[in-house]
N, CA, C and O atoms as CSV, one atom per row, in Angstrom:
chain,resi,resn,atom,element,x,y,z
A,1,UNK,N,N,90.565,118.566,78.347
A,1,UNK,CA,C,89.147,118.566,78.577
A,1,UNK,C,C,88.828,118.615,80.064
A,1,UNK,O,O,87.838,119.277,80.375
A,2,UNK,N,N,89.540,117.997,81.058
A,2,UNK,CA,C,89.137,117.921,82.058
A,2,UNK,C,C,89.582,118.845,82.834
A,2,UNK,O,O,89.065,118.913,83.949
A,3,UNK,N,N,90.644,119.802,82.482
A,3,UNK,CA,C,90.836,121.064,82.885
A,3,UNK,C,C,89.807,122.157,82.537
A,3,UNK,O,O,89.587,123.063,83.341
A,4,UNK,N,N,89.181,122.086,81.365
A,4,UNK,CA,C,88.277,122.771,80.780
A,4,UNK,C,C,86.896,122.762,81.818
A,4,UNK,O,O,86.103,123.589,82.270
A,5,UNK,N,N,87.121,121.381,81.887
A,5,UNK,CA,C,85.499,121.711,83.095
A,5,UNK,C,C,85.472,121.837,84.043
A,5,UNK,O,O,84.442,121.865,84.715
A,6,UNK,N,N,87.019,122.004,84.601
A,6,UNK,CA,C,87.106,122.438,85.798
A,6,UNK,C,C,86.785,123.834,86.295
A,6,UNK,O,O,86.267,124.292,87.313
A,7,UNK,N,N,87.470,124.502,84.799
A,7,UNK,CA,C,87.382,125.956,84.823
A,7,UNK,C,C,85.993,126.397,84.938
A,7,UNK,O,O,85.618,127.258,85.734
A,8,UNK,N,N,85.327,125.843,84.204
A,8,UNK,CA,C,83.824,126.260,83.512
A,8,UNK,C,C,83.364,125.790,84.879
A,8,UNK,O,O,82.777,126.746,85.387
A,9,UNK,N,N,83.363,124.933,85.563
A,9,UNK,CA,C,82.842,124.899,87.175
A,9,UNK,C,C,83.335,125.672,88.463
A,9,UNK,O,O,82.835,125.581,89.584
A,10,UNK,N,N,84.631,126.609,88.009
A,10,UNK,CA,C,84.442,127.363,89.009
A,10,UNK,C,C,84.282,128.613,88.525
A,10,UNK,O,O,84.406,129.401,89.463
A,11,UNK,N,N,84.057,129.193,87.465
A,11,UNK,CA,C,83.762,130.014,86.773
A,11,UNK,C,C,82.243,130.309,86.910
A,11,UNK,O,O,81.933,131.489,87.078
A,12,UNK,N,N,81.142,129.261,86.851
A,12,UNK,CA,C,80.279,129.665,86.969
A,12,UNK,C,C,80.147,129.559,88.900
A,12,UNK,O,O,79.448,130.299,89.593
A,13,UNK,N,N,80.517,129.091,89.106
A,13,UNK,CA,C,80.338,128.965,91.341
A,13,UNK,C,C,80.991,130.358,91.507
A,13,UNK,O,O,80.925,130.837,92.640
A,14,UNK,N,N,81.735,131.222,90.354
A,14,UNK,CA,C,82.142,132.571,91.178
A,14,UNK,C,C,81.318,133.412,90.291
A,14,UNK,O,O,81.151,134.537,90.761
A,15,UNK,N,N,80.711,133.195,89.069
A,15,UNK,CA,C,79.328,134.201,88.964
A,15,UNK,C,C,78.340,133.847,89.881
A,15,UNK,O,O,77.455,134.640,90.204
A,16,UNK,N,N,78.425,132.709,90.327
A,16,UNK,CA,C,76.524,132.743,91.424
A,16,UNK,C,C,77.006,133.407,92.821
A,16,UNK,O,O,76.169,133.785,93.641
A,17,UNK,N,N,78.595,133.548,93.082
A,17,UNK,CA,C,78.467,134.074,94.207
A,17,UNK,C,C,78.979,135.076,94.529
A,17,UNK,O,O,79.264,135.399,95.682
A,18,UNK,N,N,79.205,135.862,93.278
A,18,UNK,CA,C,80.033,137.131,92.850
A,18,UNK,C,C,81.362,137.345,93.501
A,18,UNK,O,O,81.840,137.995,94.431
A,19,UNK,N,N,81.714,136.547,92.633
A,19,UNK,CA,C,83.130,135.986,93.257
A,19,UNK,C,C,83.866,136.963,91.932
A,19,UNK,O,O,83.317,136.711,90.859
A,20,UNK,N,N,84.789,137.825,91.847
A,20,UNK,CA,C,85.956,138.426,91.000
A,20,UNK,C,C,87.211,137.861,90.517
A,20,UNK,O,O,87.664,137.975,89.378
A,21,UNK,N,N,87.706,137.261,91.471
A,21,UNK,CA,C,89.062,136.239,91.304
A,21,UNK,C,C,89.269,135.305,92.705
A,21,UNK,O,O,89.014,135.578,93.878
A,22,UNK,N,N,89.883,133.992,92.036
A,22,UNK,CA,C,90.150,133.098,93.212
A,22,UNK,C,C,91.694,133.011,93.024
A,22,UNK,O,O,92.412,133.413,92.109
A,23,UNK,N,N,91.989,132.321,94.251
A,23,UNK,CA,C,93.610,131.841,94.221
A,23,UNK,C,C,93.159,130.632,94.648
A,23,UNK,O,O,91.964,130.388,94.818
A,24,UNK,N,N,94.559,129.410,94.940
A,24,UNK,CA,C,94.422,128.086,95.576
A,24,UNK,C,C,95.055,128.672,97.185
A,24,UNK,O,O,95.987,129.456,97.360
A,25,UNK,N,N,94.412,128.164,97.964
A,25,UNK,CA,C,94.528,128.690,99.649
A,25,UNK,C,C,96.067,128.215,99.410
A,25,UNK,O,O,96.477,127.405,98.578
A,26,UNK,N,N,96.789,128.942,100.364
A,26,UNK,CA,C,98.373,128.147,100.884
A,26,UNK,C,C,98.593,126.816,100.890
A,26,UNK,O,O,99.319,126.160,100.144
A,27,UNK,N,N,97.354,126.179,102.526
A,27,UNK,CA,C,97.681,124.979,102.916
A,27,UNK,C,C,97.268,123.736,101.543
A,27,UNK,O,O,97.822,122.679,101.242
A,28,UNK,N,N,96.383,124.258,101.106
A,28,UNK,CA,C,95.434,123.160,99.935
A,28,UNK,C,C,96.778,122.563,98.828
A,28,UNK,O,O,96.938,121.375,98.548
A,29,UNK,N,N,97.769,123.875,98.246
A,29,UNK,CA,C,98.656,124.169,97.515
A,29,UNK,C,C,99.849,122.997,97.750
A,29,UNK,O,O,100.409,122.152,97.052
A,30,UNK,N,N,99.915,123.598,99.598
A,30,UNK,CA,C,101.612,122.941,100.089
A,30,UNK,C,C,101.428,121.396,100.214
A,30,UNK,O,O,102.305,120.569,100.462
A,31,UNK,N,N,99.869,121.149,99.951
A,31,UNK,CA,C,99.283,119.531,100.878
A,31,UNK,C,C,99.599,119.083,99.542
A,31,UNK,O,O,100.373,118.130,99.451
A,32,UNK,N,N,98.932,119.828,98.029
A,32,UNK,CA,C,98.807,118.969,97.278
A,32,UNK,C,C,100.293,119.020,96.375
A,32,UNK,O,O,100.454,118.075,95.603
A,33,UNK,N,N,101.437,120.121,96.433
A,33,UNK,CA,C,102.521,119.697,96.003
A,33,UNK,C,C,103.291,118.937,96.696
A,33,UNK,O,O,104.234,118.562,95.999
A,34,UNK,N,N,103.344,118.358,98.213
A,34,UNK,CA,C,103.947,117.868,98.989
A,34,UNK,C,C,103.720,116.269,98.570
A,34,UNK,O,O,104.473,115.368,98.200
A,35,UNK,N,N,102.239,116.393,98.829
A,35,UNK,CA,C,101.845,114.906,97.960
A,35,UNK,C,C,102.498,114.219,96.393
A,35,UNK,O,O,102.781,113.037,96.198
A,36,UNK,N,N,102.607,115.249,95.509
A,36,UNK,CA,C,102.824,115.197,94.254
A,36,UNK,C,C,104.208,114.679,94.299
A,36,UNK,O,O,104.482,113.488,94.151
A,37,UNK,N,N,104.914,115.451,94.471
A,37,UNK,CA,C,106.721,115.382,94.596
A,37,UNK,C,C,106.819,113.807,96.027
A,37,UNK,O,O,107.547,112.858,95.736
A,38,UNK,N,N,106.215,113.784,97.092
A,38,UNK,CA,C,105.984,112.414,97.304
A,38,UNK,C,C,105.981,111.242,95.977
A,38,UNK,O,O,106.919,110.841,95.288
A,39,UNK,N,N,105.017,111.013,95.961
A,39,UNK,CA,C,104.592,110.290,94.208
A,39,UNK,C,C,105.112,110.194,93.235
A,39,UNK,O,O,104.860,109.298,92.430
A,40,UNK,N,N,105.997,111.122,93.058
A,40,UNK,CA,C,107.232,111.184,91.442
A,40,UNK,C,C,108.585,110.824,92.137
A,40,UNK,O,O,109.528,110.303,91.541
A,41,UNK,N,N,108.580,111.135,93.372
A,41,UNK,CA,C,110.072,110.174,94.463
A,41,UNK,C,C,109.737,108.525,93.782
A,41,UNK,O,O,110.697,107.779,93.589
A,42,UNK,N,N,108.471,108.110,93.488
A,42,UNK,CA,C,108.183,106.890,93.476
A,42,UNK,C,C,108.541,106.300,91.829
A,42,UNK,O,O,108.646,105.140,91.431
A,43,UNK,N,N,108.701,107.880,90.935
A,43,UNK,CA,C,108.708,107.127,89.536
A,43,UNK,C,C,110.547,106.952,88.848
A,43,UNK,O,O,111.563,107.037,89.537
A,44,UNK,N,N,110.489,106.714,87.438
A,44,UNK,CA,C,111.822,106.774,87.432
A,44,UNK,C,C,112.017,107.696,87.100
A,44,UNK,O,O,112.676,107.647,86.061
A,45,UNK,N,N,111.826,108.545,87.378
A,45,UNK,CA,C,112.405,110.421,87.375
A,45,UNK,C,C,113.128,110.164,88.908
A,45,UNK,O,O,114.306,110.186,89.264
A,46,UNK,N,N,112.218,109.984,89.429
A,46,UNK,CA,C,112.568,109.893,90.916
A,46,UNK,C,C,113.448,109.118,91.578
A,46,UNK,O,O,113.351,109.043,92.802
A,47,UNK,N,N,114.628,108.288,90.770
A,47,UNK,CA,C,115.387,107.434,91.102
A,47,UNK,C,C,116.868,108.504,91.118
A,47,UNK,O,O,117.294,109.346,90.327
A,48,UNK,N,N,117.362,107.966,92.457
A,48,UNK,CA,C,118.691,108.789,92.440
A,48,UNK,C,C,120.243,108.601,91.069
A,48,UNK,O,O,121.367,109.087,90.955
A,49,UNK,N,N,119.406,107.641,90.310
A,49,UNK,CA,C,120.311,107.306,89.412
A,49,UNK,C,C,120.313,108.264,87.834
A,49,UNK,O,O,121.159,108.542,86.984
A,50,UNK,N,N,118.992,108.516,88.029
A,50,UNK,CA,C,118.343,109.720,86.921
A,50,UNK,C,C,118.951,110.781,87.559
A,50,UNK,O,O,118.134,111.673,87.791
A,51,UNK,N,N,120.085,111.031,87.936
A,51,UNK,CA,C,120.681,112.472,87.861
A,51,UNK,C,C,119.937,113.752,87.306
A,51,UNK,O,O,118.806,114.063,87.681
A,52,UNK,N,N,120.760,114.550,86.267
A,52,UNK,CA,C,120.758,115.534,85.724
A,52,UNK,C,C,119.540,115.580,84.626
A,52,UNK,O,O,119.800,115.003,83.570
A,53,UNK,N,N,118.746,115.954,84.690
A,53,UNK,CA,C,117.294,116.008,83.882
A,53,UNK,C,C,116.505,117.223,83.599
A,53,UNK,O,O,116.228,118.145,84.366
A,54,UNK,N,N,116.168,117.040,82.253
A,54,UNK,CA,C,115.212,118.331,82.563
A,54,UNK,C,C,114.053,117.999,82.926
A,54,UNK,O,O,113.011,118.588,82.640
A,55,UNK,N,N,114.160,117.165,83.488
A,55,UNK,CA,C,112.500,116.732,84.337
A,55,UNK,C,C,112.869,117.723,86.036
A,55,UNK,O,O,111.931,118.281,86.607
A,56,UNK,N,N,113.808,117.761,86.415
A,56,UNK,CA,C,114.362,118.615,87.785
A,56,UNK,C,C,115.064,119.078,87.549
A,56,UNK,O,O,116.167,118.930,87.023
A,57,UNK,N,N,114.067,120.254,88.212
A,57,UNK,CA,C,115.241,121.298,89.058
A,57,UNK,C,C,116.771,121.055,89.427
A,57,UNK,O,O,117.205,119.947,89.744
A,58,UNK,N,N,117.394,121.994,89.364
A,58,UNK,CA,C,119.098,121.673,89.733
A,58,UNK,C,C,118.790,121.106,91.336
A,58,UNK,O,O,119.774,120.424,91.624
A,59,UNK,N,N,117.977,121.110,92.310
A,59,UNK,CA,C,117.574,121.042,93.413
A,59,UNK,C,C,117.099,119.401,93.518
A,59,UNK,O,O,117.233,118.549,94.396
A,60,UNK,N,N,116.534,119.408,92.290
A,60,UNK,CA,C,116.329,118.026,92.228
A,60,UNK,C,C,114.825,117.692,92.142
A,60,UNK,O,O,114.416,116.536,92.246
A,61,UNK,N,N,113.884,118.934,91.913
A,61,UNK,CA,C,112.391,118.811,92.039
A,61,UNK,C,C,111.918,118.195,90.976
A,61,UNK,O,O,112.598,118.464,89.986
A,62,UNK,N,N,111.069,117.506,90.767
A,62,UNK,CA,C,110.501,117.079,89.322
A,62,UNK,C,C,109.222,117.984,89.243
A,62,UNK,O,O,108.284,117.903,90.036
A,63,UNK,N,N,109.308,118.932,88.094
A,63,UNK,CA,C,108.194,119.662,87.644
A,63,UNK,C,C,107.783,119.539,86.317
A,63,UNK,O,O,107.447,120.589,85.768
A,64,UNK,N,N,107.726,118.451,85.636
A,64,UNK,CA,C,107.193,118.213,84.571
A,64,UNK,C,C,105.997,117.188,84.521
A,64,UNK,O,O,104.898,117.153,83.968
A,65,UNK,N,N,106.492,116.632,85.089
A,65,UNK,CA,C,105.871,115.131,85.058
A,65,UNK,C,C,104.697,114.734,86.028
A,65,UNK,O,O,104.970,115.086,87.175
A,66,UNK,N,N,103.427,114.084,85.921
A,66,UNK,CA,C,102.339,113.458,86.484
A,66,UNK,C,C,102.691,112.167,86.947
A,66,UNK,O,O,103.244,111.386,86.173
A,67,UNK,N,N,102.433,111.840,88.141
A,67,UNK,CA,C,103.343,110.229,88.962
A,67,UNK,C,C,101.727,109.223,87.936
A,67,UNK,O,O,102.117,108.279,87.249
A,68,UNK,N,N,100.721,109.396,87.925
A,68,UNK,CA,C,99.636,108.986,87.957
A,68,UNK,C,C,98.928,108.603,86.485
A,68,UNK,O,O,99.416,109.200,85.525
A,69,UNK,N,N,97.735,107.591,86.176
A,69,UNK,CA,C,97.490,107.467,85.213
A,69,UNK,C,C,96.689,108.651,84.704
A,69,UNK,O,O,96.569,109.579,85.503
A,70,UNK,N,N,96.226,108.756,83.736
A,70,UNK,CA,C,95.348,109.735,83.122
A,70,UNK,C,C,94.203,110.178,83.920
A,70,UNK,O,O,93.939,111.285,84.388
A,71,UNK,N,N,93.419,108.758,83.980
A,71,UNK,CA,C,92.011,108.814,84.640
A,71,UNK,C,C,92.351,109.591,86.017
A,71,UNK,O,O,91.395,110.294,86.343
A,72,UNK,N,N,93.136,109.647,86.668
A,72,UNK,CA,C,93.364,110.148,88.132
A,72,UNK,C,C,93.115,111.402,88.227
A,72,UNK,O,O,92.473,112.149,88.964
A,73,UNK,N,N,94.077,111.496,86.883
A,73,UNK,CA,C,94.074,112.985,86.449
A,73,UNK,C,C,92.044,113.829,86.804
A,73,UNK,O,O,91.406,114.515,87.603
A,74,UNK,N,N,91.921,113.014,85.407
A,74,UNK,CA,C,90.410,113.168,85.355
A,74,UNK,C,C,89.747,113.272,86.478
A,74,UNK,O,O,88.928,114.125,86.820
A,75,UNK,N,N,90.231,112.165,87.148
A,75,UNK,CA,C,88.544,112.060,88.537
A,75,UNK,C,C,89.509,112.865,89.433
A,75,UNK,O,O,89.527,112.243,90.495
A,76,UNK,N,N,90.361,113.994,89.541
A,76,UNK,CA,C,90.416,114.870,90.467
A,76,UNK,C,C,89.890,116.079,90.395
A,76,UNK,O,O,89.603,116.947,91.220
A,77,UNK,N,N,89.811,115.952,89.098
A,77,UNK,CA,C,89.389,117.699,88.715
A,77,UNK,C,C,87.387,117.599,88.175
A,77,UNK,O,O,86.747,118.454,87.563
A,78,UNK,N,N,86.938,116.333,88.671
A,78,UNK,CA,C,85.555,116.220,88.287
A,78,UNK,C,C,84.787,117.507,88.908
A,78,UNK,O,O,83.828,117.987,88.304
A,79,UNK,N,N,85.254,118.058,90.163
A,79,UNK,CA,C,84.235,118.582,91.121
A,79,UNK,C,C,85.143,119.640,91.246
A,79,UNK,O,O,86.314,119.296,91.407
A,80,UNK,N,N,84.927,120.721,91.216
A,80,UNK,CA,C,85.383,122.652,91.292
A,80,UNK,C,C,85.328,122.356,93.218
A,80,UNK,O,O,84.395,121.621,93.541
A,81,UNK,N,N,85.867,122.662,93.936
A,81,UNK,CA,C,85.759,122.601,95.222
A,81,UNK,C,C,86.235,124.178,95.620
A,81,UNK,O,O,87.401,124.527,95.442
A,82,UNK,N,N,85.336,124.984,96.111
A,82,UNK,CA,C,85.666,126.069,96.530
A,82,UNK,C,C,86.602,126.588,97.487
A,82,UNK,O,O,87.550,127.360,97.340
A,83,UNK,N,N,85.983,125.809,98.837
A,83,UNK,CA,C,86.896,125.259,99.976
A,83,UNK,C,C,88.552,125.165,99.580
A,83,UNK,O,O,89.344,124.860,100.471
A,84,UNK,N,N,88.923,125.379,98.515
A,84,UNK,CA,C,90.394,124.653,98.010
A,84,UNK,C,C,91.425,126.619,97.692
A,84,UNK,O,O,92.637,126.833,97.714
A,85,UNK,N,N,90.511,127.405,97.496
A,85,UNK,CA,C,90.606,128.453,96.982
A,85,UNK,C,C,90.048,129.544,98.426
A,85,UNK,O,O,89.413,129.425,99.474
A,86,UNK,N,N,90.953,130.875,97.440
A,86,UNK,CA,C,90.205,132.100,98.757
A,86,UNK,C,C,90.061,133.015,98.057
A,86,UNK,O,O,91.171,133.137,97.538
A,87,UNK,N,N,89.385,133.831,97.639
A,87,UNK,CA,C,89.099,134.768,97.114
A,87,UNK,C,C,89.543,136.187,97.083
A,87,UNK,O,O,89.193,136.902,98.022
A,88,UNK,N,N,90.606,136.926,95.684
A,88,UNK,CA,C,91.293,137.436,96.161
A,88,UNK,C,C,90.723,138.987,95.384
A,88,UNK,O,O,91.282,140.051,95.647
């Protein structure tokens, strides 16, 4: 659901401004996976004792998993932020 209104909020901010397609900018991308993979270092995915997982990459990335409760989830995606995106 809260992906849903995310969409539907930038969906309509790129009909009012005749917007065709967006991407997420580079820096917005590298800030907010840098942060993320920070944050799951913190869970027990993220313990050097959890080896071999399909939660990571052979590298060792965790790409499955949310460090965070639900609601976080939620109150990040309340507001479509344009600024976050570039128009491609």
């Amino acid at each position: 659901e809260a992906q849903m209104g995310y969409v539907a909020q930038a969906l309509d901010r790129m009909d009012d401004e005749g917007i065709a397609a967006i991407a997420p900018n580079r820096q917005t991308q590298d800030d907010y996976n840098l942060e993320l993979q920070r944050d799951l270092a913190q869970t027990v995915w993220g313990d050097p004792s959890c080896g071999a997982s399909w939660y990571k990459t052979a590298g060792g990335r965790i790409t499955q998993n949310w460090p965070h409760q639900a609601a976080a989830f939620s109150d990040m995606l309340k507001t479509f932020d344009l600024e976050a995106y570039e128009s491609v």
